[in-house]
C-alpha positions in Angstrom: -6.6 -7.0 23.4 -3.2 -7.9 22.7 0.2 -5.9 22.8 0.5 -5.6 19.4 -3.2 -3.8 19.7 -2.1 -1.9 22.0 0.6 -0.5 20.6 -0.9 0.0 17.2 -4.0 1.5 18.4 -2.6 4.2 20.8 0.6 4.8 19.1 -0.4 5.7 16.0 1.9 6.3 13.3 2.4 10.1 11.9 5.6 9.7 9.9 7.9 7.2 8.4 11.0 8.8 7.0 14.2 6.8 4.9 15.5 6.2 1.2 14.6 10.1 0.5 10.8 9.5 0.8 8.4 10.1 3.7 5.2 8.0 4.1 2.9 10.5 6.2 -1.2 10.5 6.5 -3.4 11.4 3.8 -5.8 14.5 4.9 -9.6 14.0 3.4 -9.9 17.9 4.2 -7.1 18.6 2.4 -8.2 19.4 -1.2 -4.5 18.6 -2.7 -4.4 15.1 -0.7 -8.0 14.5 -2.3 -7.3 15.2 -5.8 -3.9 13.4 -5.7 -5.6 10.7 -4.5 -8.7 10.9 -7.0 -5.5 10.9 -9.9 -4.1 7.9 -8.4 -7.3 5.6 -8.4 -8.5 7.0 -11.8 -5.2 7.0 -13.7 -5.4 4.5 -16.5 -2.1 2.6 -16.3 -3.4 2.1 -12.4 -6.8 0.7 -13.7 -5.4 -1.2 -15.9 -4.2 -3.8 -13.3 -6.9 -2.7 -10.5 -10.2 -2.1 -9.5 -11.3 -0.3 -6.7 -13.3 -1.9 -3.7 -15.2 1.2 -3.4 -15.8 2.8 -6.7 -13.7 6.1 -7.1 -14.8 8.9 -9.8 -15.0 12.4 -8.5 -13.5 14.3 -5.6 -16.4 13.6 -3.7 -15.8 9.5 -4.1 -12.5 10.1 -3.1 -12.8 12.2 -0.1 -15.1 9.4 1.2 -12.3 6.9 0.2 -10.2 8.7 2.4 -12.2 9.1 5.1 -13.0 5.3 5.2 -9.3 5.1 4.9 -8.5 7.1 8.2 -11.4 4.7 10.2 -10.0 1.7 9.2 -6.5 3.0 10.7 -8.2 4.4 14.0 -9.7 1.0 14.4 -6.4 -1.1 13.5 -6.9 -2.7 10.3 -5.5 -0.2 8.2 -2.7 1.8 7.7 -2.3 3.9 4.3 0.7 6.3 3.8 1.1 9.4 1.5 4.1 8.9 0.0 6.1 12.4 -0.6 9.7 13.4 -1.6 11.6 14.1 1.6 13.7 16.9 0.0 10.4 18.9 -2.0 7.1 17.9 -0.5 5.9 16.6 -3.4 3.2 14.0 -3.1 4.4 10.7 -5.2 1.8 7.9 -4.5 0.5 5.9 -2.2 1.6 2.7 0.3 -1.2 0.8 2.1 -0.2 -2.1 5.2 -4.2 -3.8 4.9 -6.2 -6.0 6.3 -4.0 -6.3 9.3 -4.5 -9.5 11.4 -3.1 -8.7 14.8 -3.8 -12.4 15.9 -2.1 -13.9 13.4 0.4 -10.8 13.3 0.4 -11.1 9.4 -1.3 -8.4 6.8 -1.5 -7.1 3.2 0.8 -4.3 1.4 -0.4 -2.3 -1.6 1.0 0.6 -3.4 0.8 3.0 -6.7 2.4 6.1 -8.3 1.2 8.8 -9.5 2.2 9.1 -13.5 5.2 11.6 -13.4 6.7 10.1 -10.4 7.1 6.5 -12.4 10.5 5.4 -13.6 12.3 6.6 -9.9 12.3 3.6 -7.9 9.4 5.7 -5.6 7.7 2.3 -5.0 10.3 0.5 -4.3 11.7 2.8 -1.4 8.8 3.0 -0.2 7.8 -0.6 0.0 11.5 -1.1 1.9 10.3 1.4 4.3 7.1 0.1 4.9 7.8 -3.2 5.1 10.8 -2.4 7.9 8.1 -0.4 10.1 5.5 -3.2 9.6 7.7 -6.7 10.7 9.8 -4.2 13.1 7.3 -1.7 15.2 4.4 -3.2 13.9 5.4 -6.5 15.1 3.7 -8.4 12.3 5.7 -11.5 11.2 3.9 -11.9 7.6 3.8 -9.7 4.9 1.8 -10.2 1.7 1.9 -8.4 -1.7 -0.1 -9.5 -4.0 -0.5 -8.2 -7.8 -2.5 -9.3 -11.3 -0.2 -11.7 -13.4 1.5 -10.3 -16.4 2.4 -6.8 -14.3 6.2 -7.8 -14.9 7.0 -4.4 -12.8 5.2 -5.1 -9.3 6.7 -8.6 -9.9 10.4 -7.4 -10.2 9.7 -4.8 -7.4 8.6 -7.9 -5.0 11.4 -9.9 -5.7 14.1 -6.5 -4.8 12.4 -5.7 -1.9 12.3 -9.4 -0.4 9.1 -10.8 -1.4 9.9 -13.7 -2.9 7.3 -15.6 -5.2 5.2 -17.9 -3.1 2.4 -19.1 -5.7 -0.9 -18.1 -7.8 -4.1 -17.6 -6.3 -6.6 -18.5 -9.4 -9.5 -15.8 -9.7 -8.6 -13.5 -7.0 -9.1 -10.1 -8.5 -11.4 -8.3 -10.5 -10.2 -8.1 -13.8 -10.9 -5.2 -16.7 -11.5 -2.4 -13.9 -15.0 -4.1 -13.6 -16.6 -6.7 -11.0 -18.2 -9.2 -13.4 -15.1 -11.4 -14.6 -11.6 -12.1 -12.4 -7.6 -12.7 -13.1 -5.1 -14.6 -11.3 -3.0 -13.4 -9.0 0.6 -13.6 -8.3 1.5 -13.8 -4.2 4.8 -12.1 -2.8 5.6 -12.5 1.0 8.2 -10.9 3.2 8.5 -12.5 6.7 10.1 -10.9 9.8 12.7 -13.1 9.9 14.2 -12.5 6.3 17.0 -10.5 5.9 17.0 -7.1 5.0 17.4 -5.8 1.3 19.6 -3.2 0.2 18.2 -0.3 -2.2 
């Protein structure tokens, strides 16, 4: 096991706090964190540009989801955020650092909002703070953010939050919220040794 293991396996993360958000662990026993979540992953605006791995309908899909979620970041691949307002509590969306290569000290970033918290900048904070934790006390050196072509939002929230455009990966997603046809995608990537945005 490396350092990097190490560290991210028996110092797990509870809170990230900055840019009036904090990015906390979701709770599958917690019936608000499960039906927040279950509105994020069913919201249409959201399937409109994704599809699921794991198929999410009811609160009983999305408990599971969660508790796959919380696995995944015991074992070190994983780590998904609640994202909340620092100032009222209120839960705003979600930020996920995925498939997390500790060998190759690189990984995957992912986000949404929930539909009244659009329109605030909420992703965008809380991709800066992510992204610091992940190439700072993570110690990965690669981030990637990756997102269907023709979402002109995710694209301009990249390139703010230093993820420059690197390419297009032909017929790398699902397309239609369905698993039988697939879209492009466009690929964003931060590394360790950019420099830091400003909000």
């Amino acid at each position: 096991m490396t350092p990097i293991q190490e560290r991210s396996l028996t110092s797990p993360v509870s809170e990230l706090s900055g840019h009036g958000l904090r990015l906390l662990p979701w709770d599958a026993d917690a019936p608000a964190d499960v039906e927040a979540w279950l509105r994020g992953l069913t919201d249409p605006e959201f399937r409109r540009w994704n599809t699921p791995l794991r198929p999410v309908e009811d609160l009983a899909d999305a408990r599971d989801s969660l508790r796959s979620k919380a696995e995944r970041s015991a074992d070190g691949t994983d780590v998904t955020f609640k994202v909340v307002d620092a100032a009222s509590g209120t839960t705003l969306g979600q930020i996920g650092v995925n498939l997390i290569d500790h060998v190759m000290r690189s990984a995957r970033v992912g986000y949404w909002v929930l539909p009244e918290a659009r329109g605030h900048g909420v992703a965008a904070r809380a991709l800066r703070l992510a992204a610091h934790w992940a190439l700072t006390d993570l110690g990965l050196h690669r981030l990637e953010l990756g997102h269907a072509t023709g979402h002109d939002v995710s694209c301009r929230i990249a390139e703010r939050c230093g993820f420059p455009y690197e390419g297009t990966l032909r017929g790398a997603m699902w397309k239609d919220d369905g698993r039988n046809s697939f879209r492009d995608v466009h690929l964003h990537a931060r590394l360790a040794t950019d420099p830091e945005t400003t909000p």
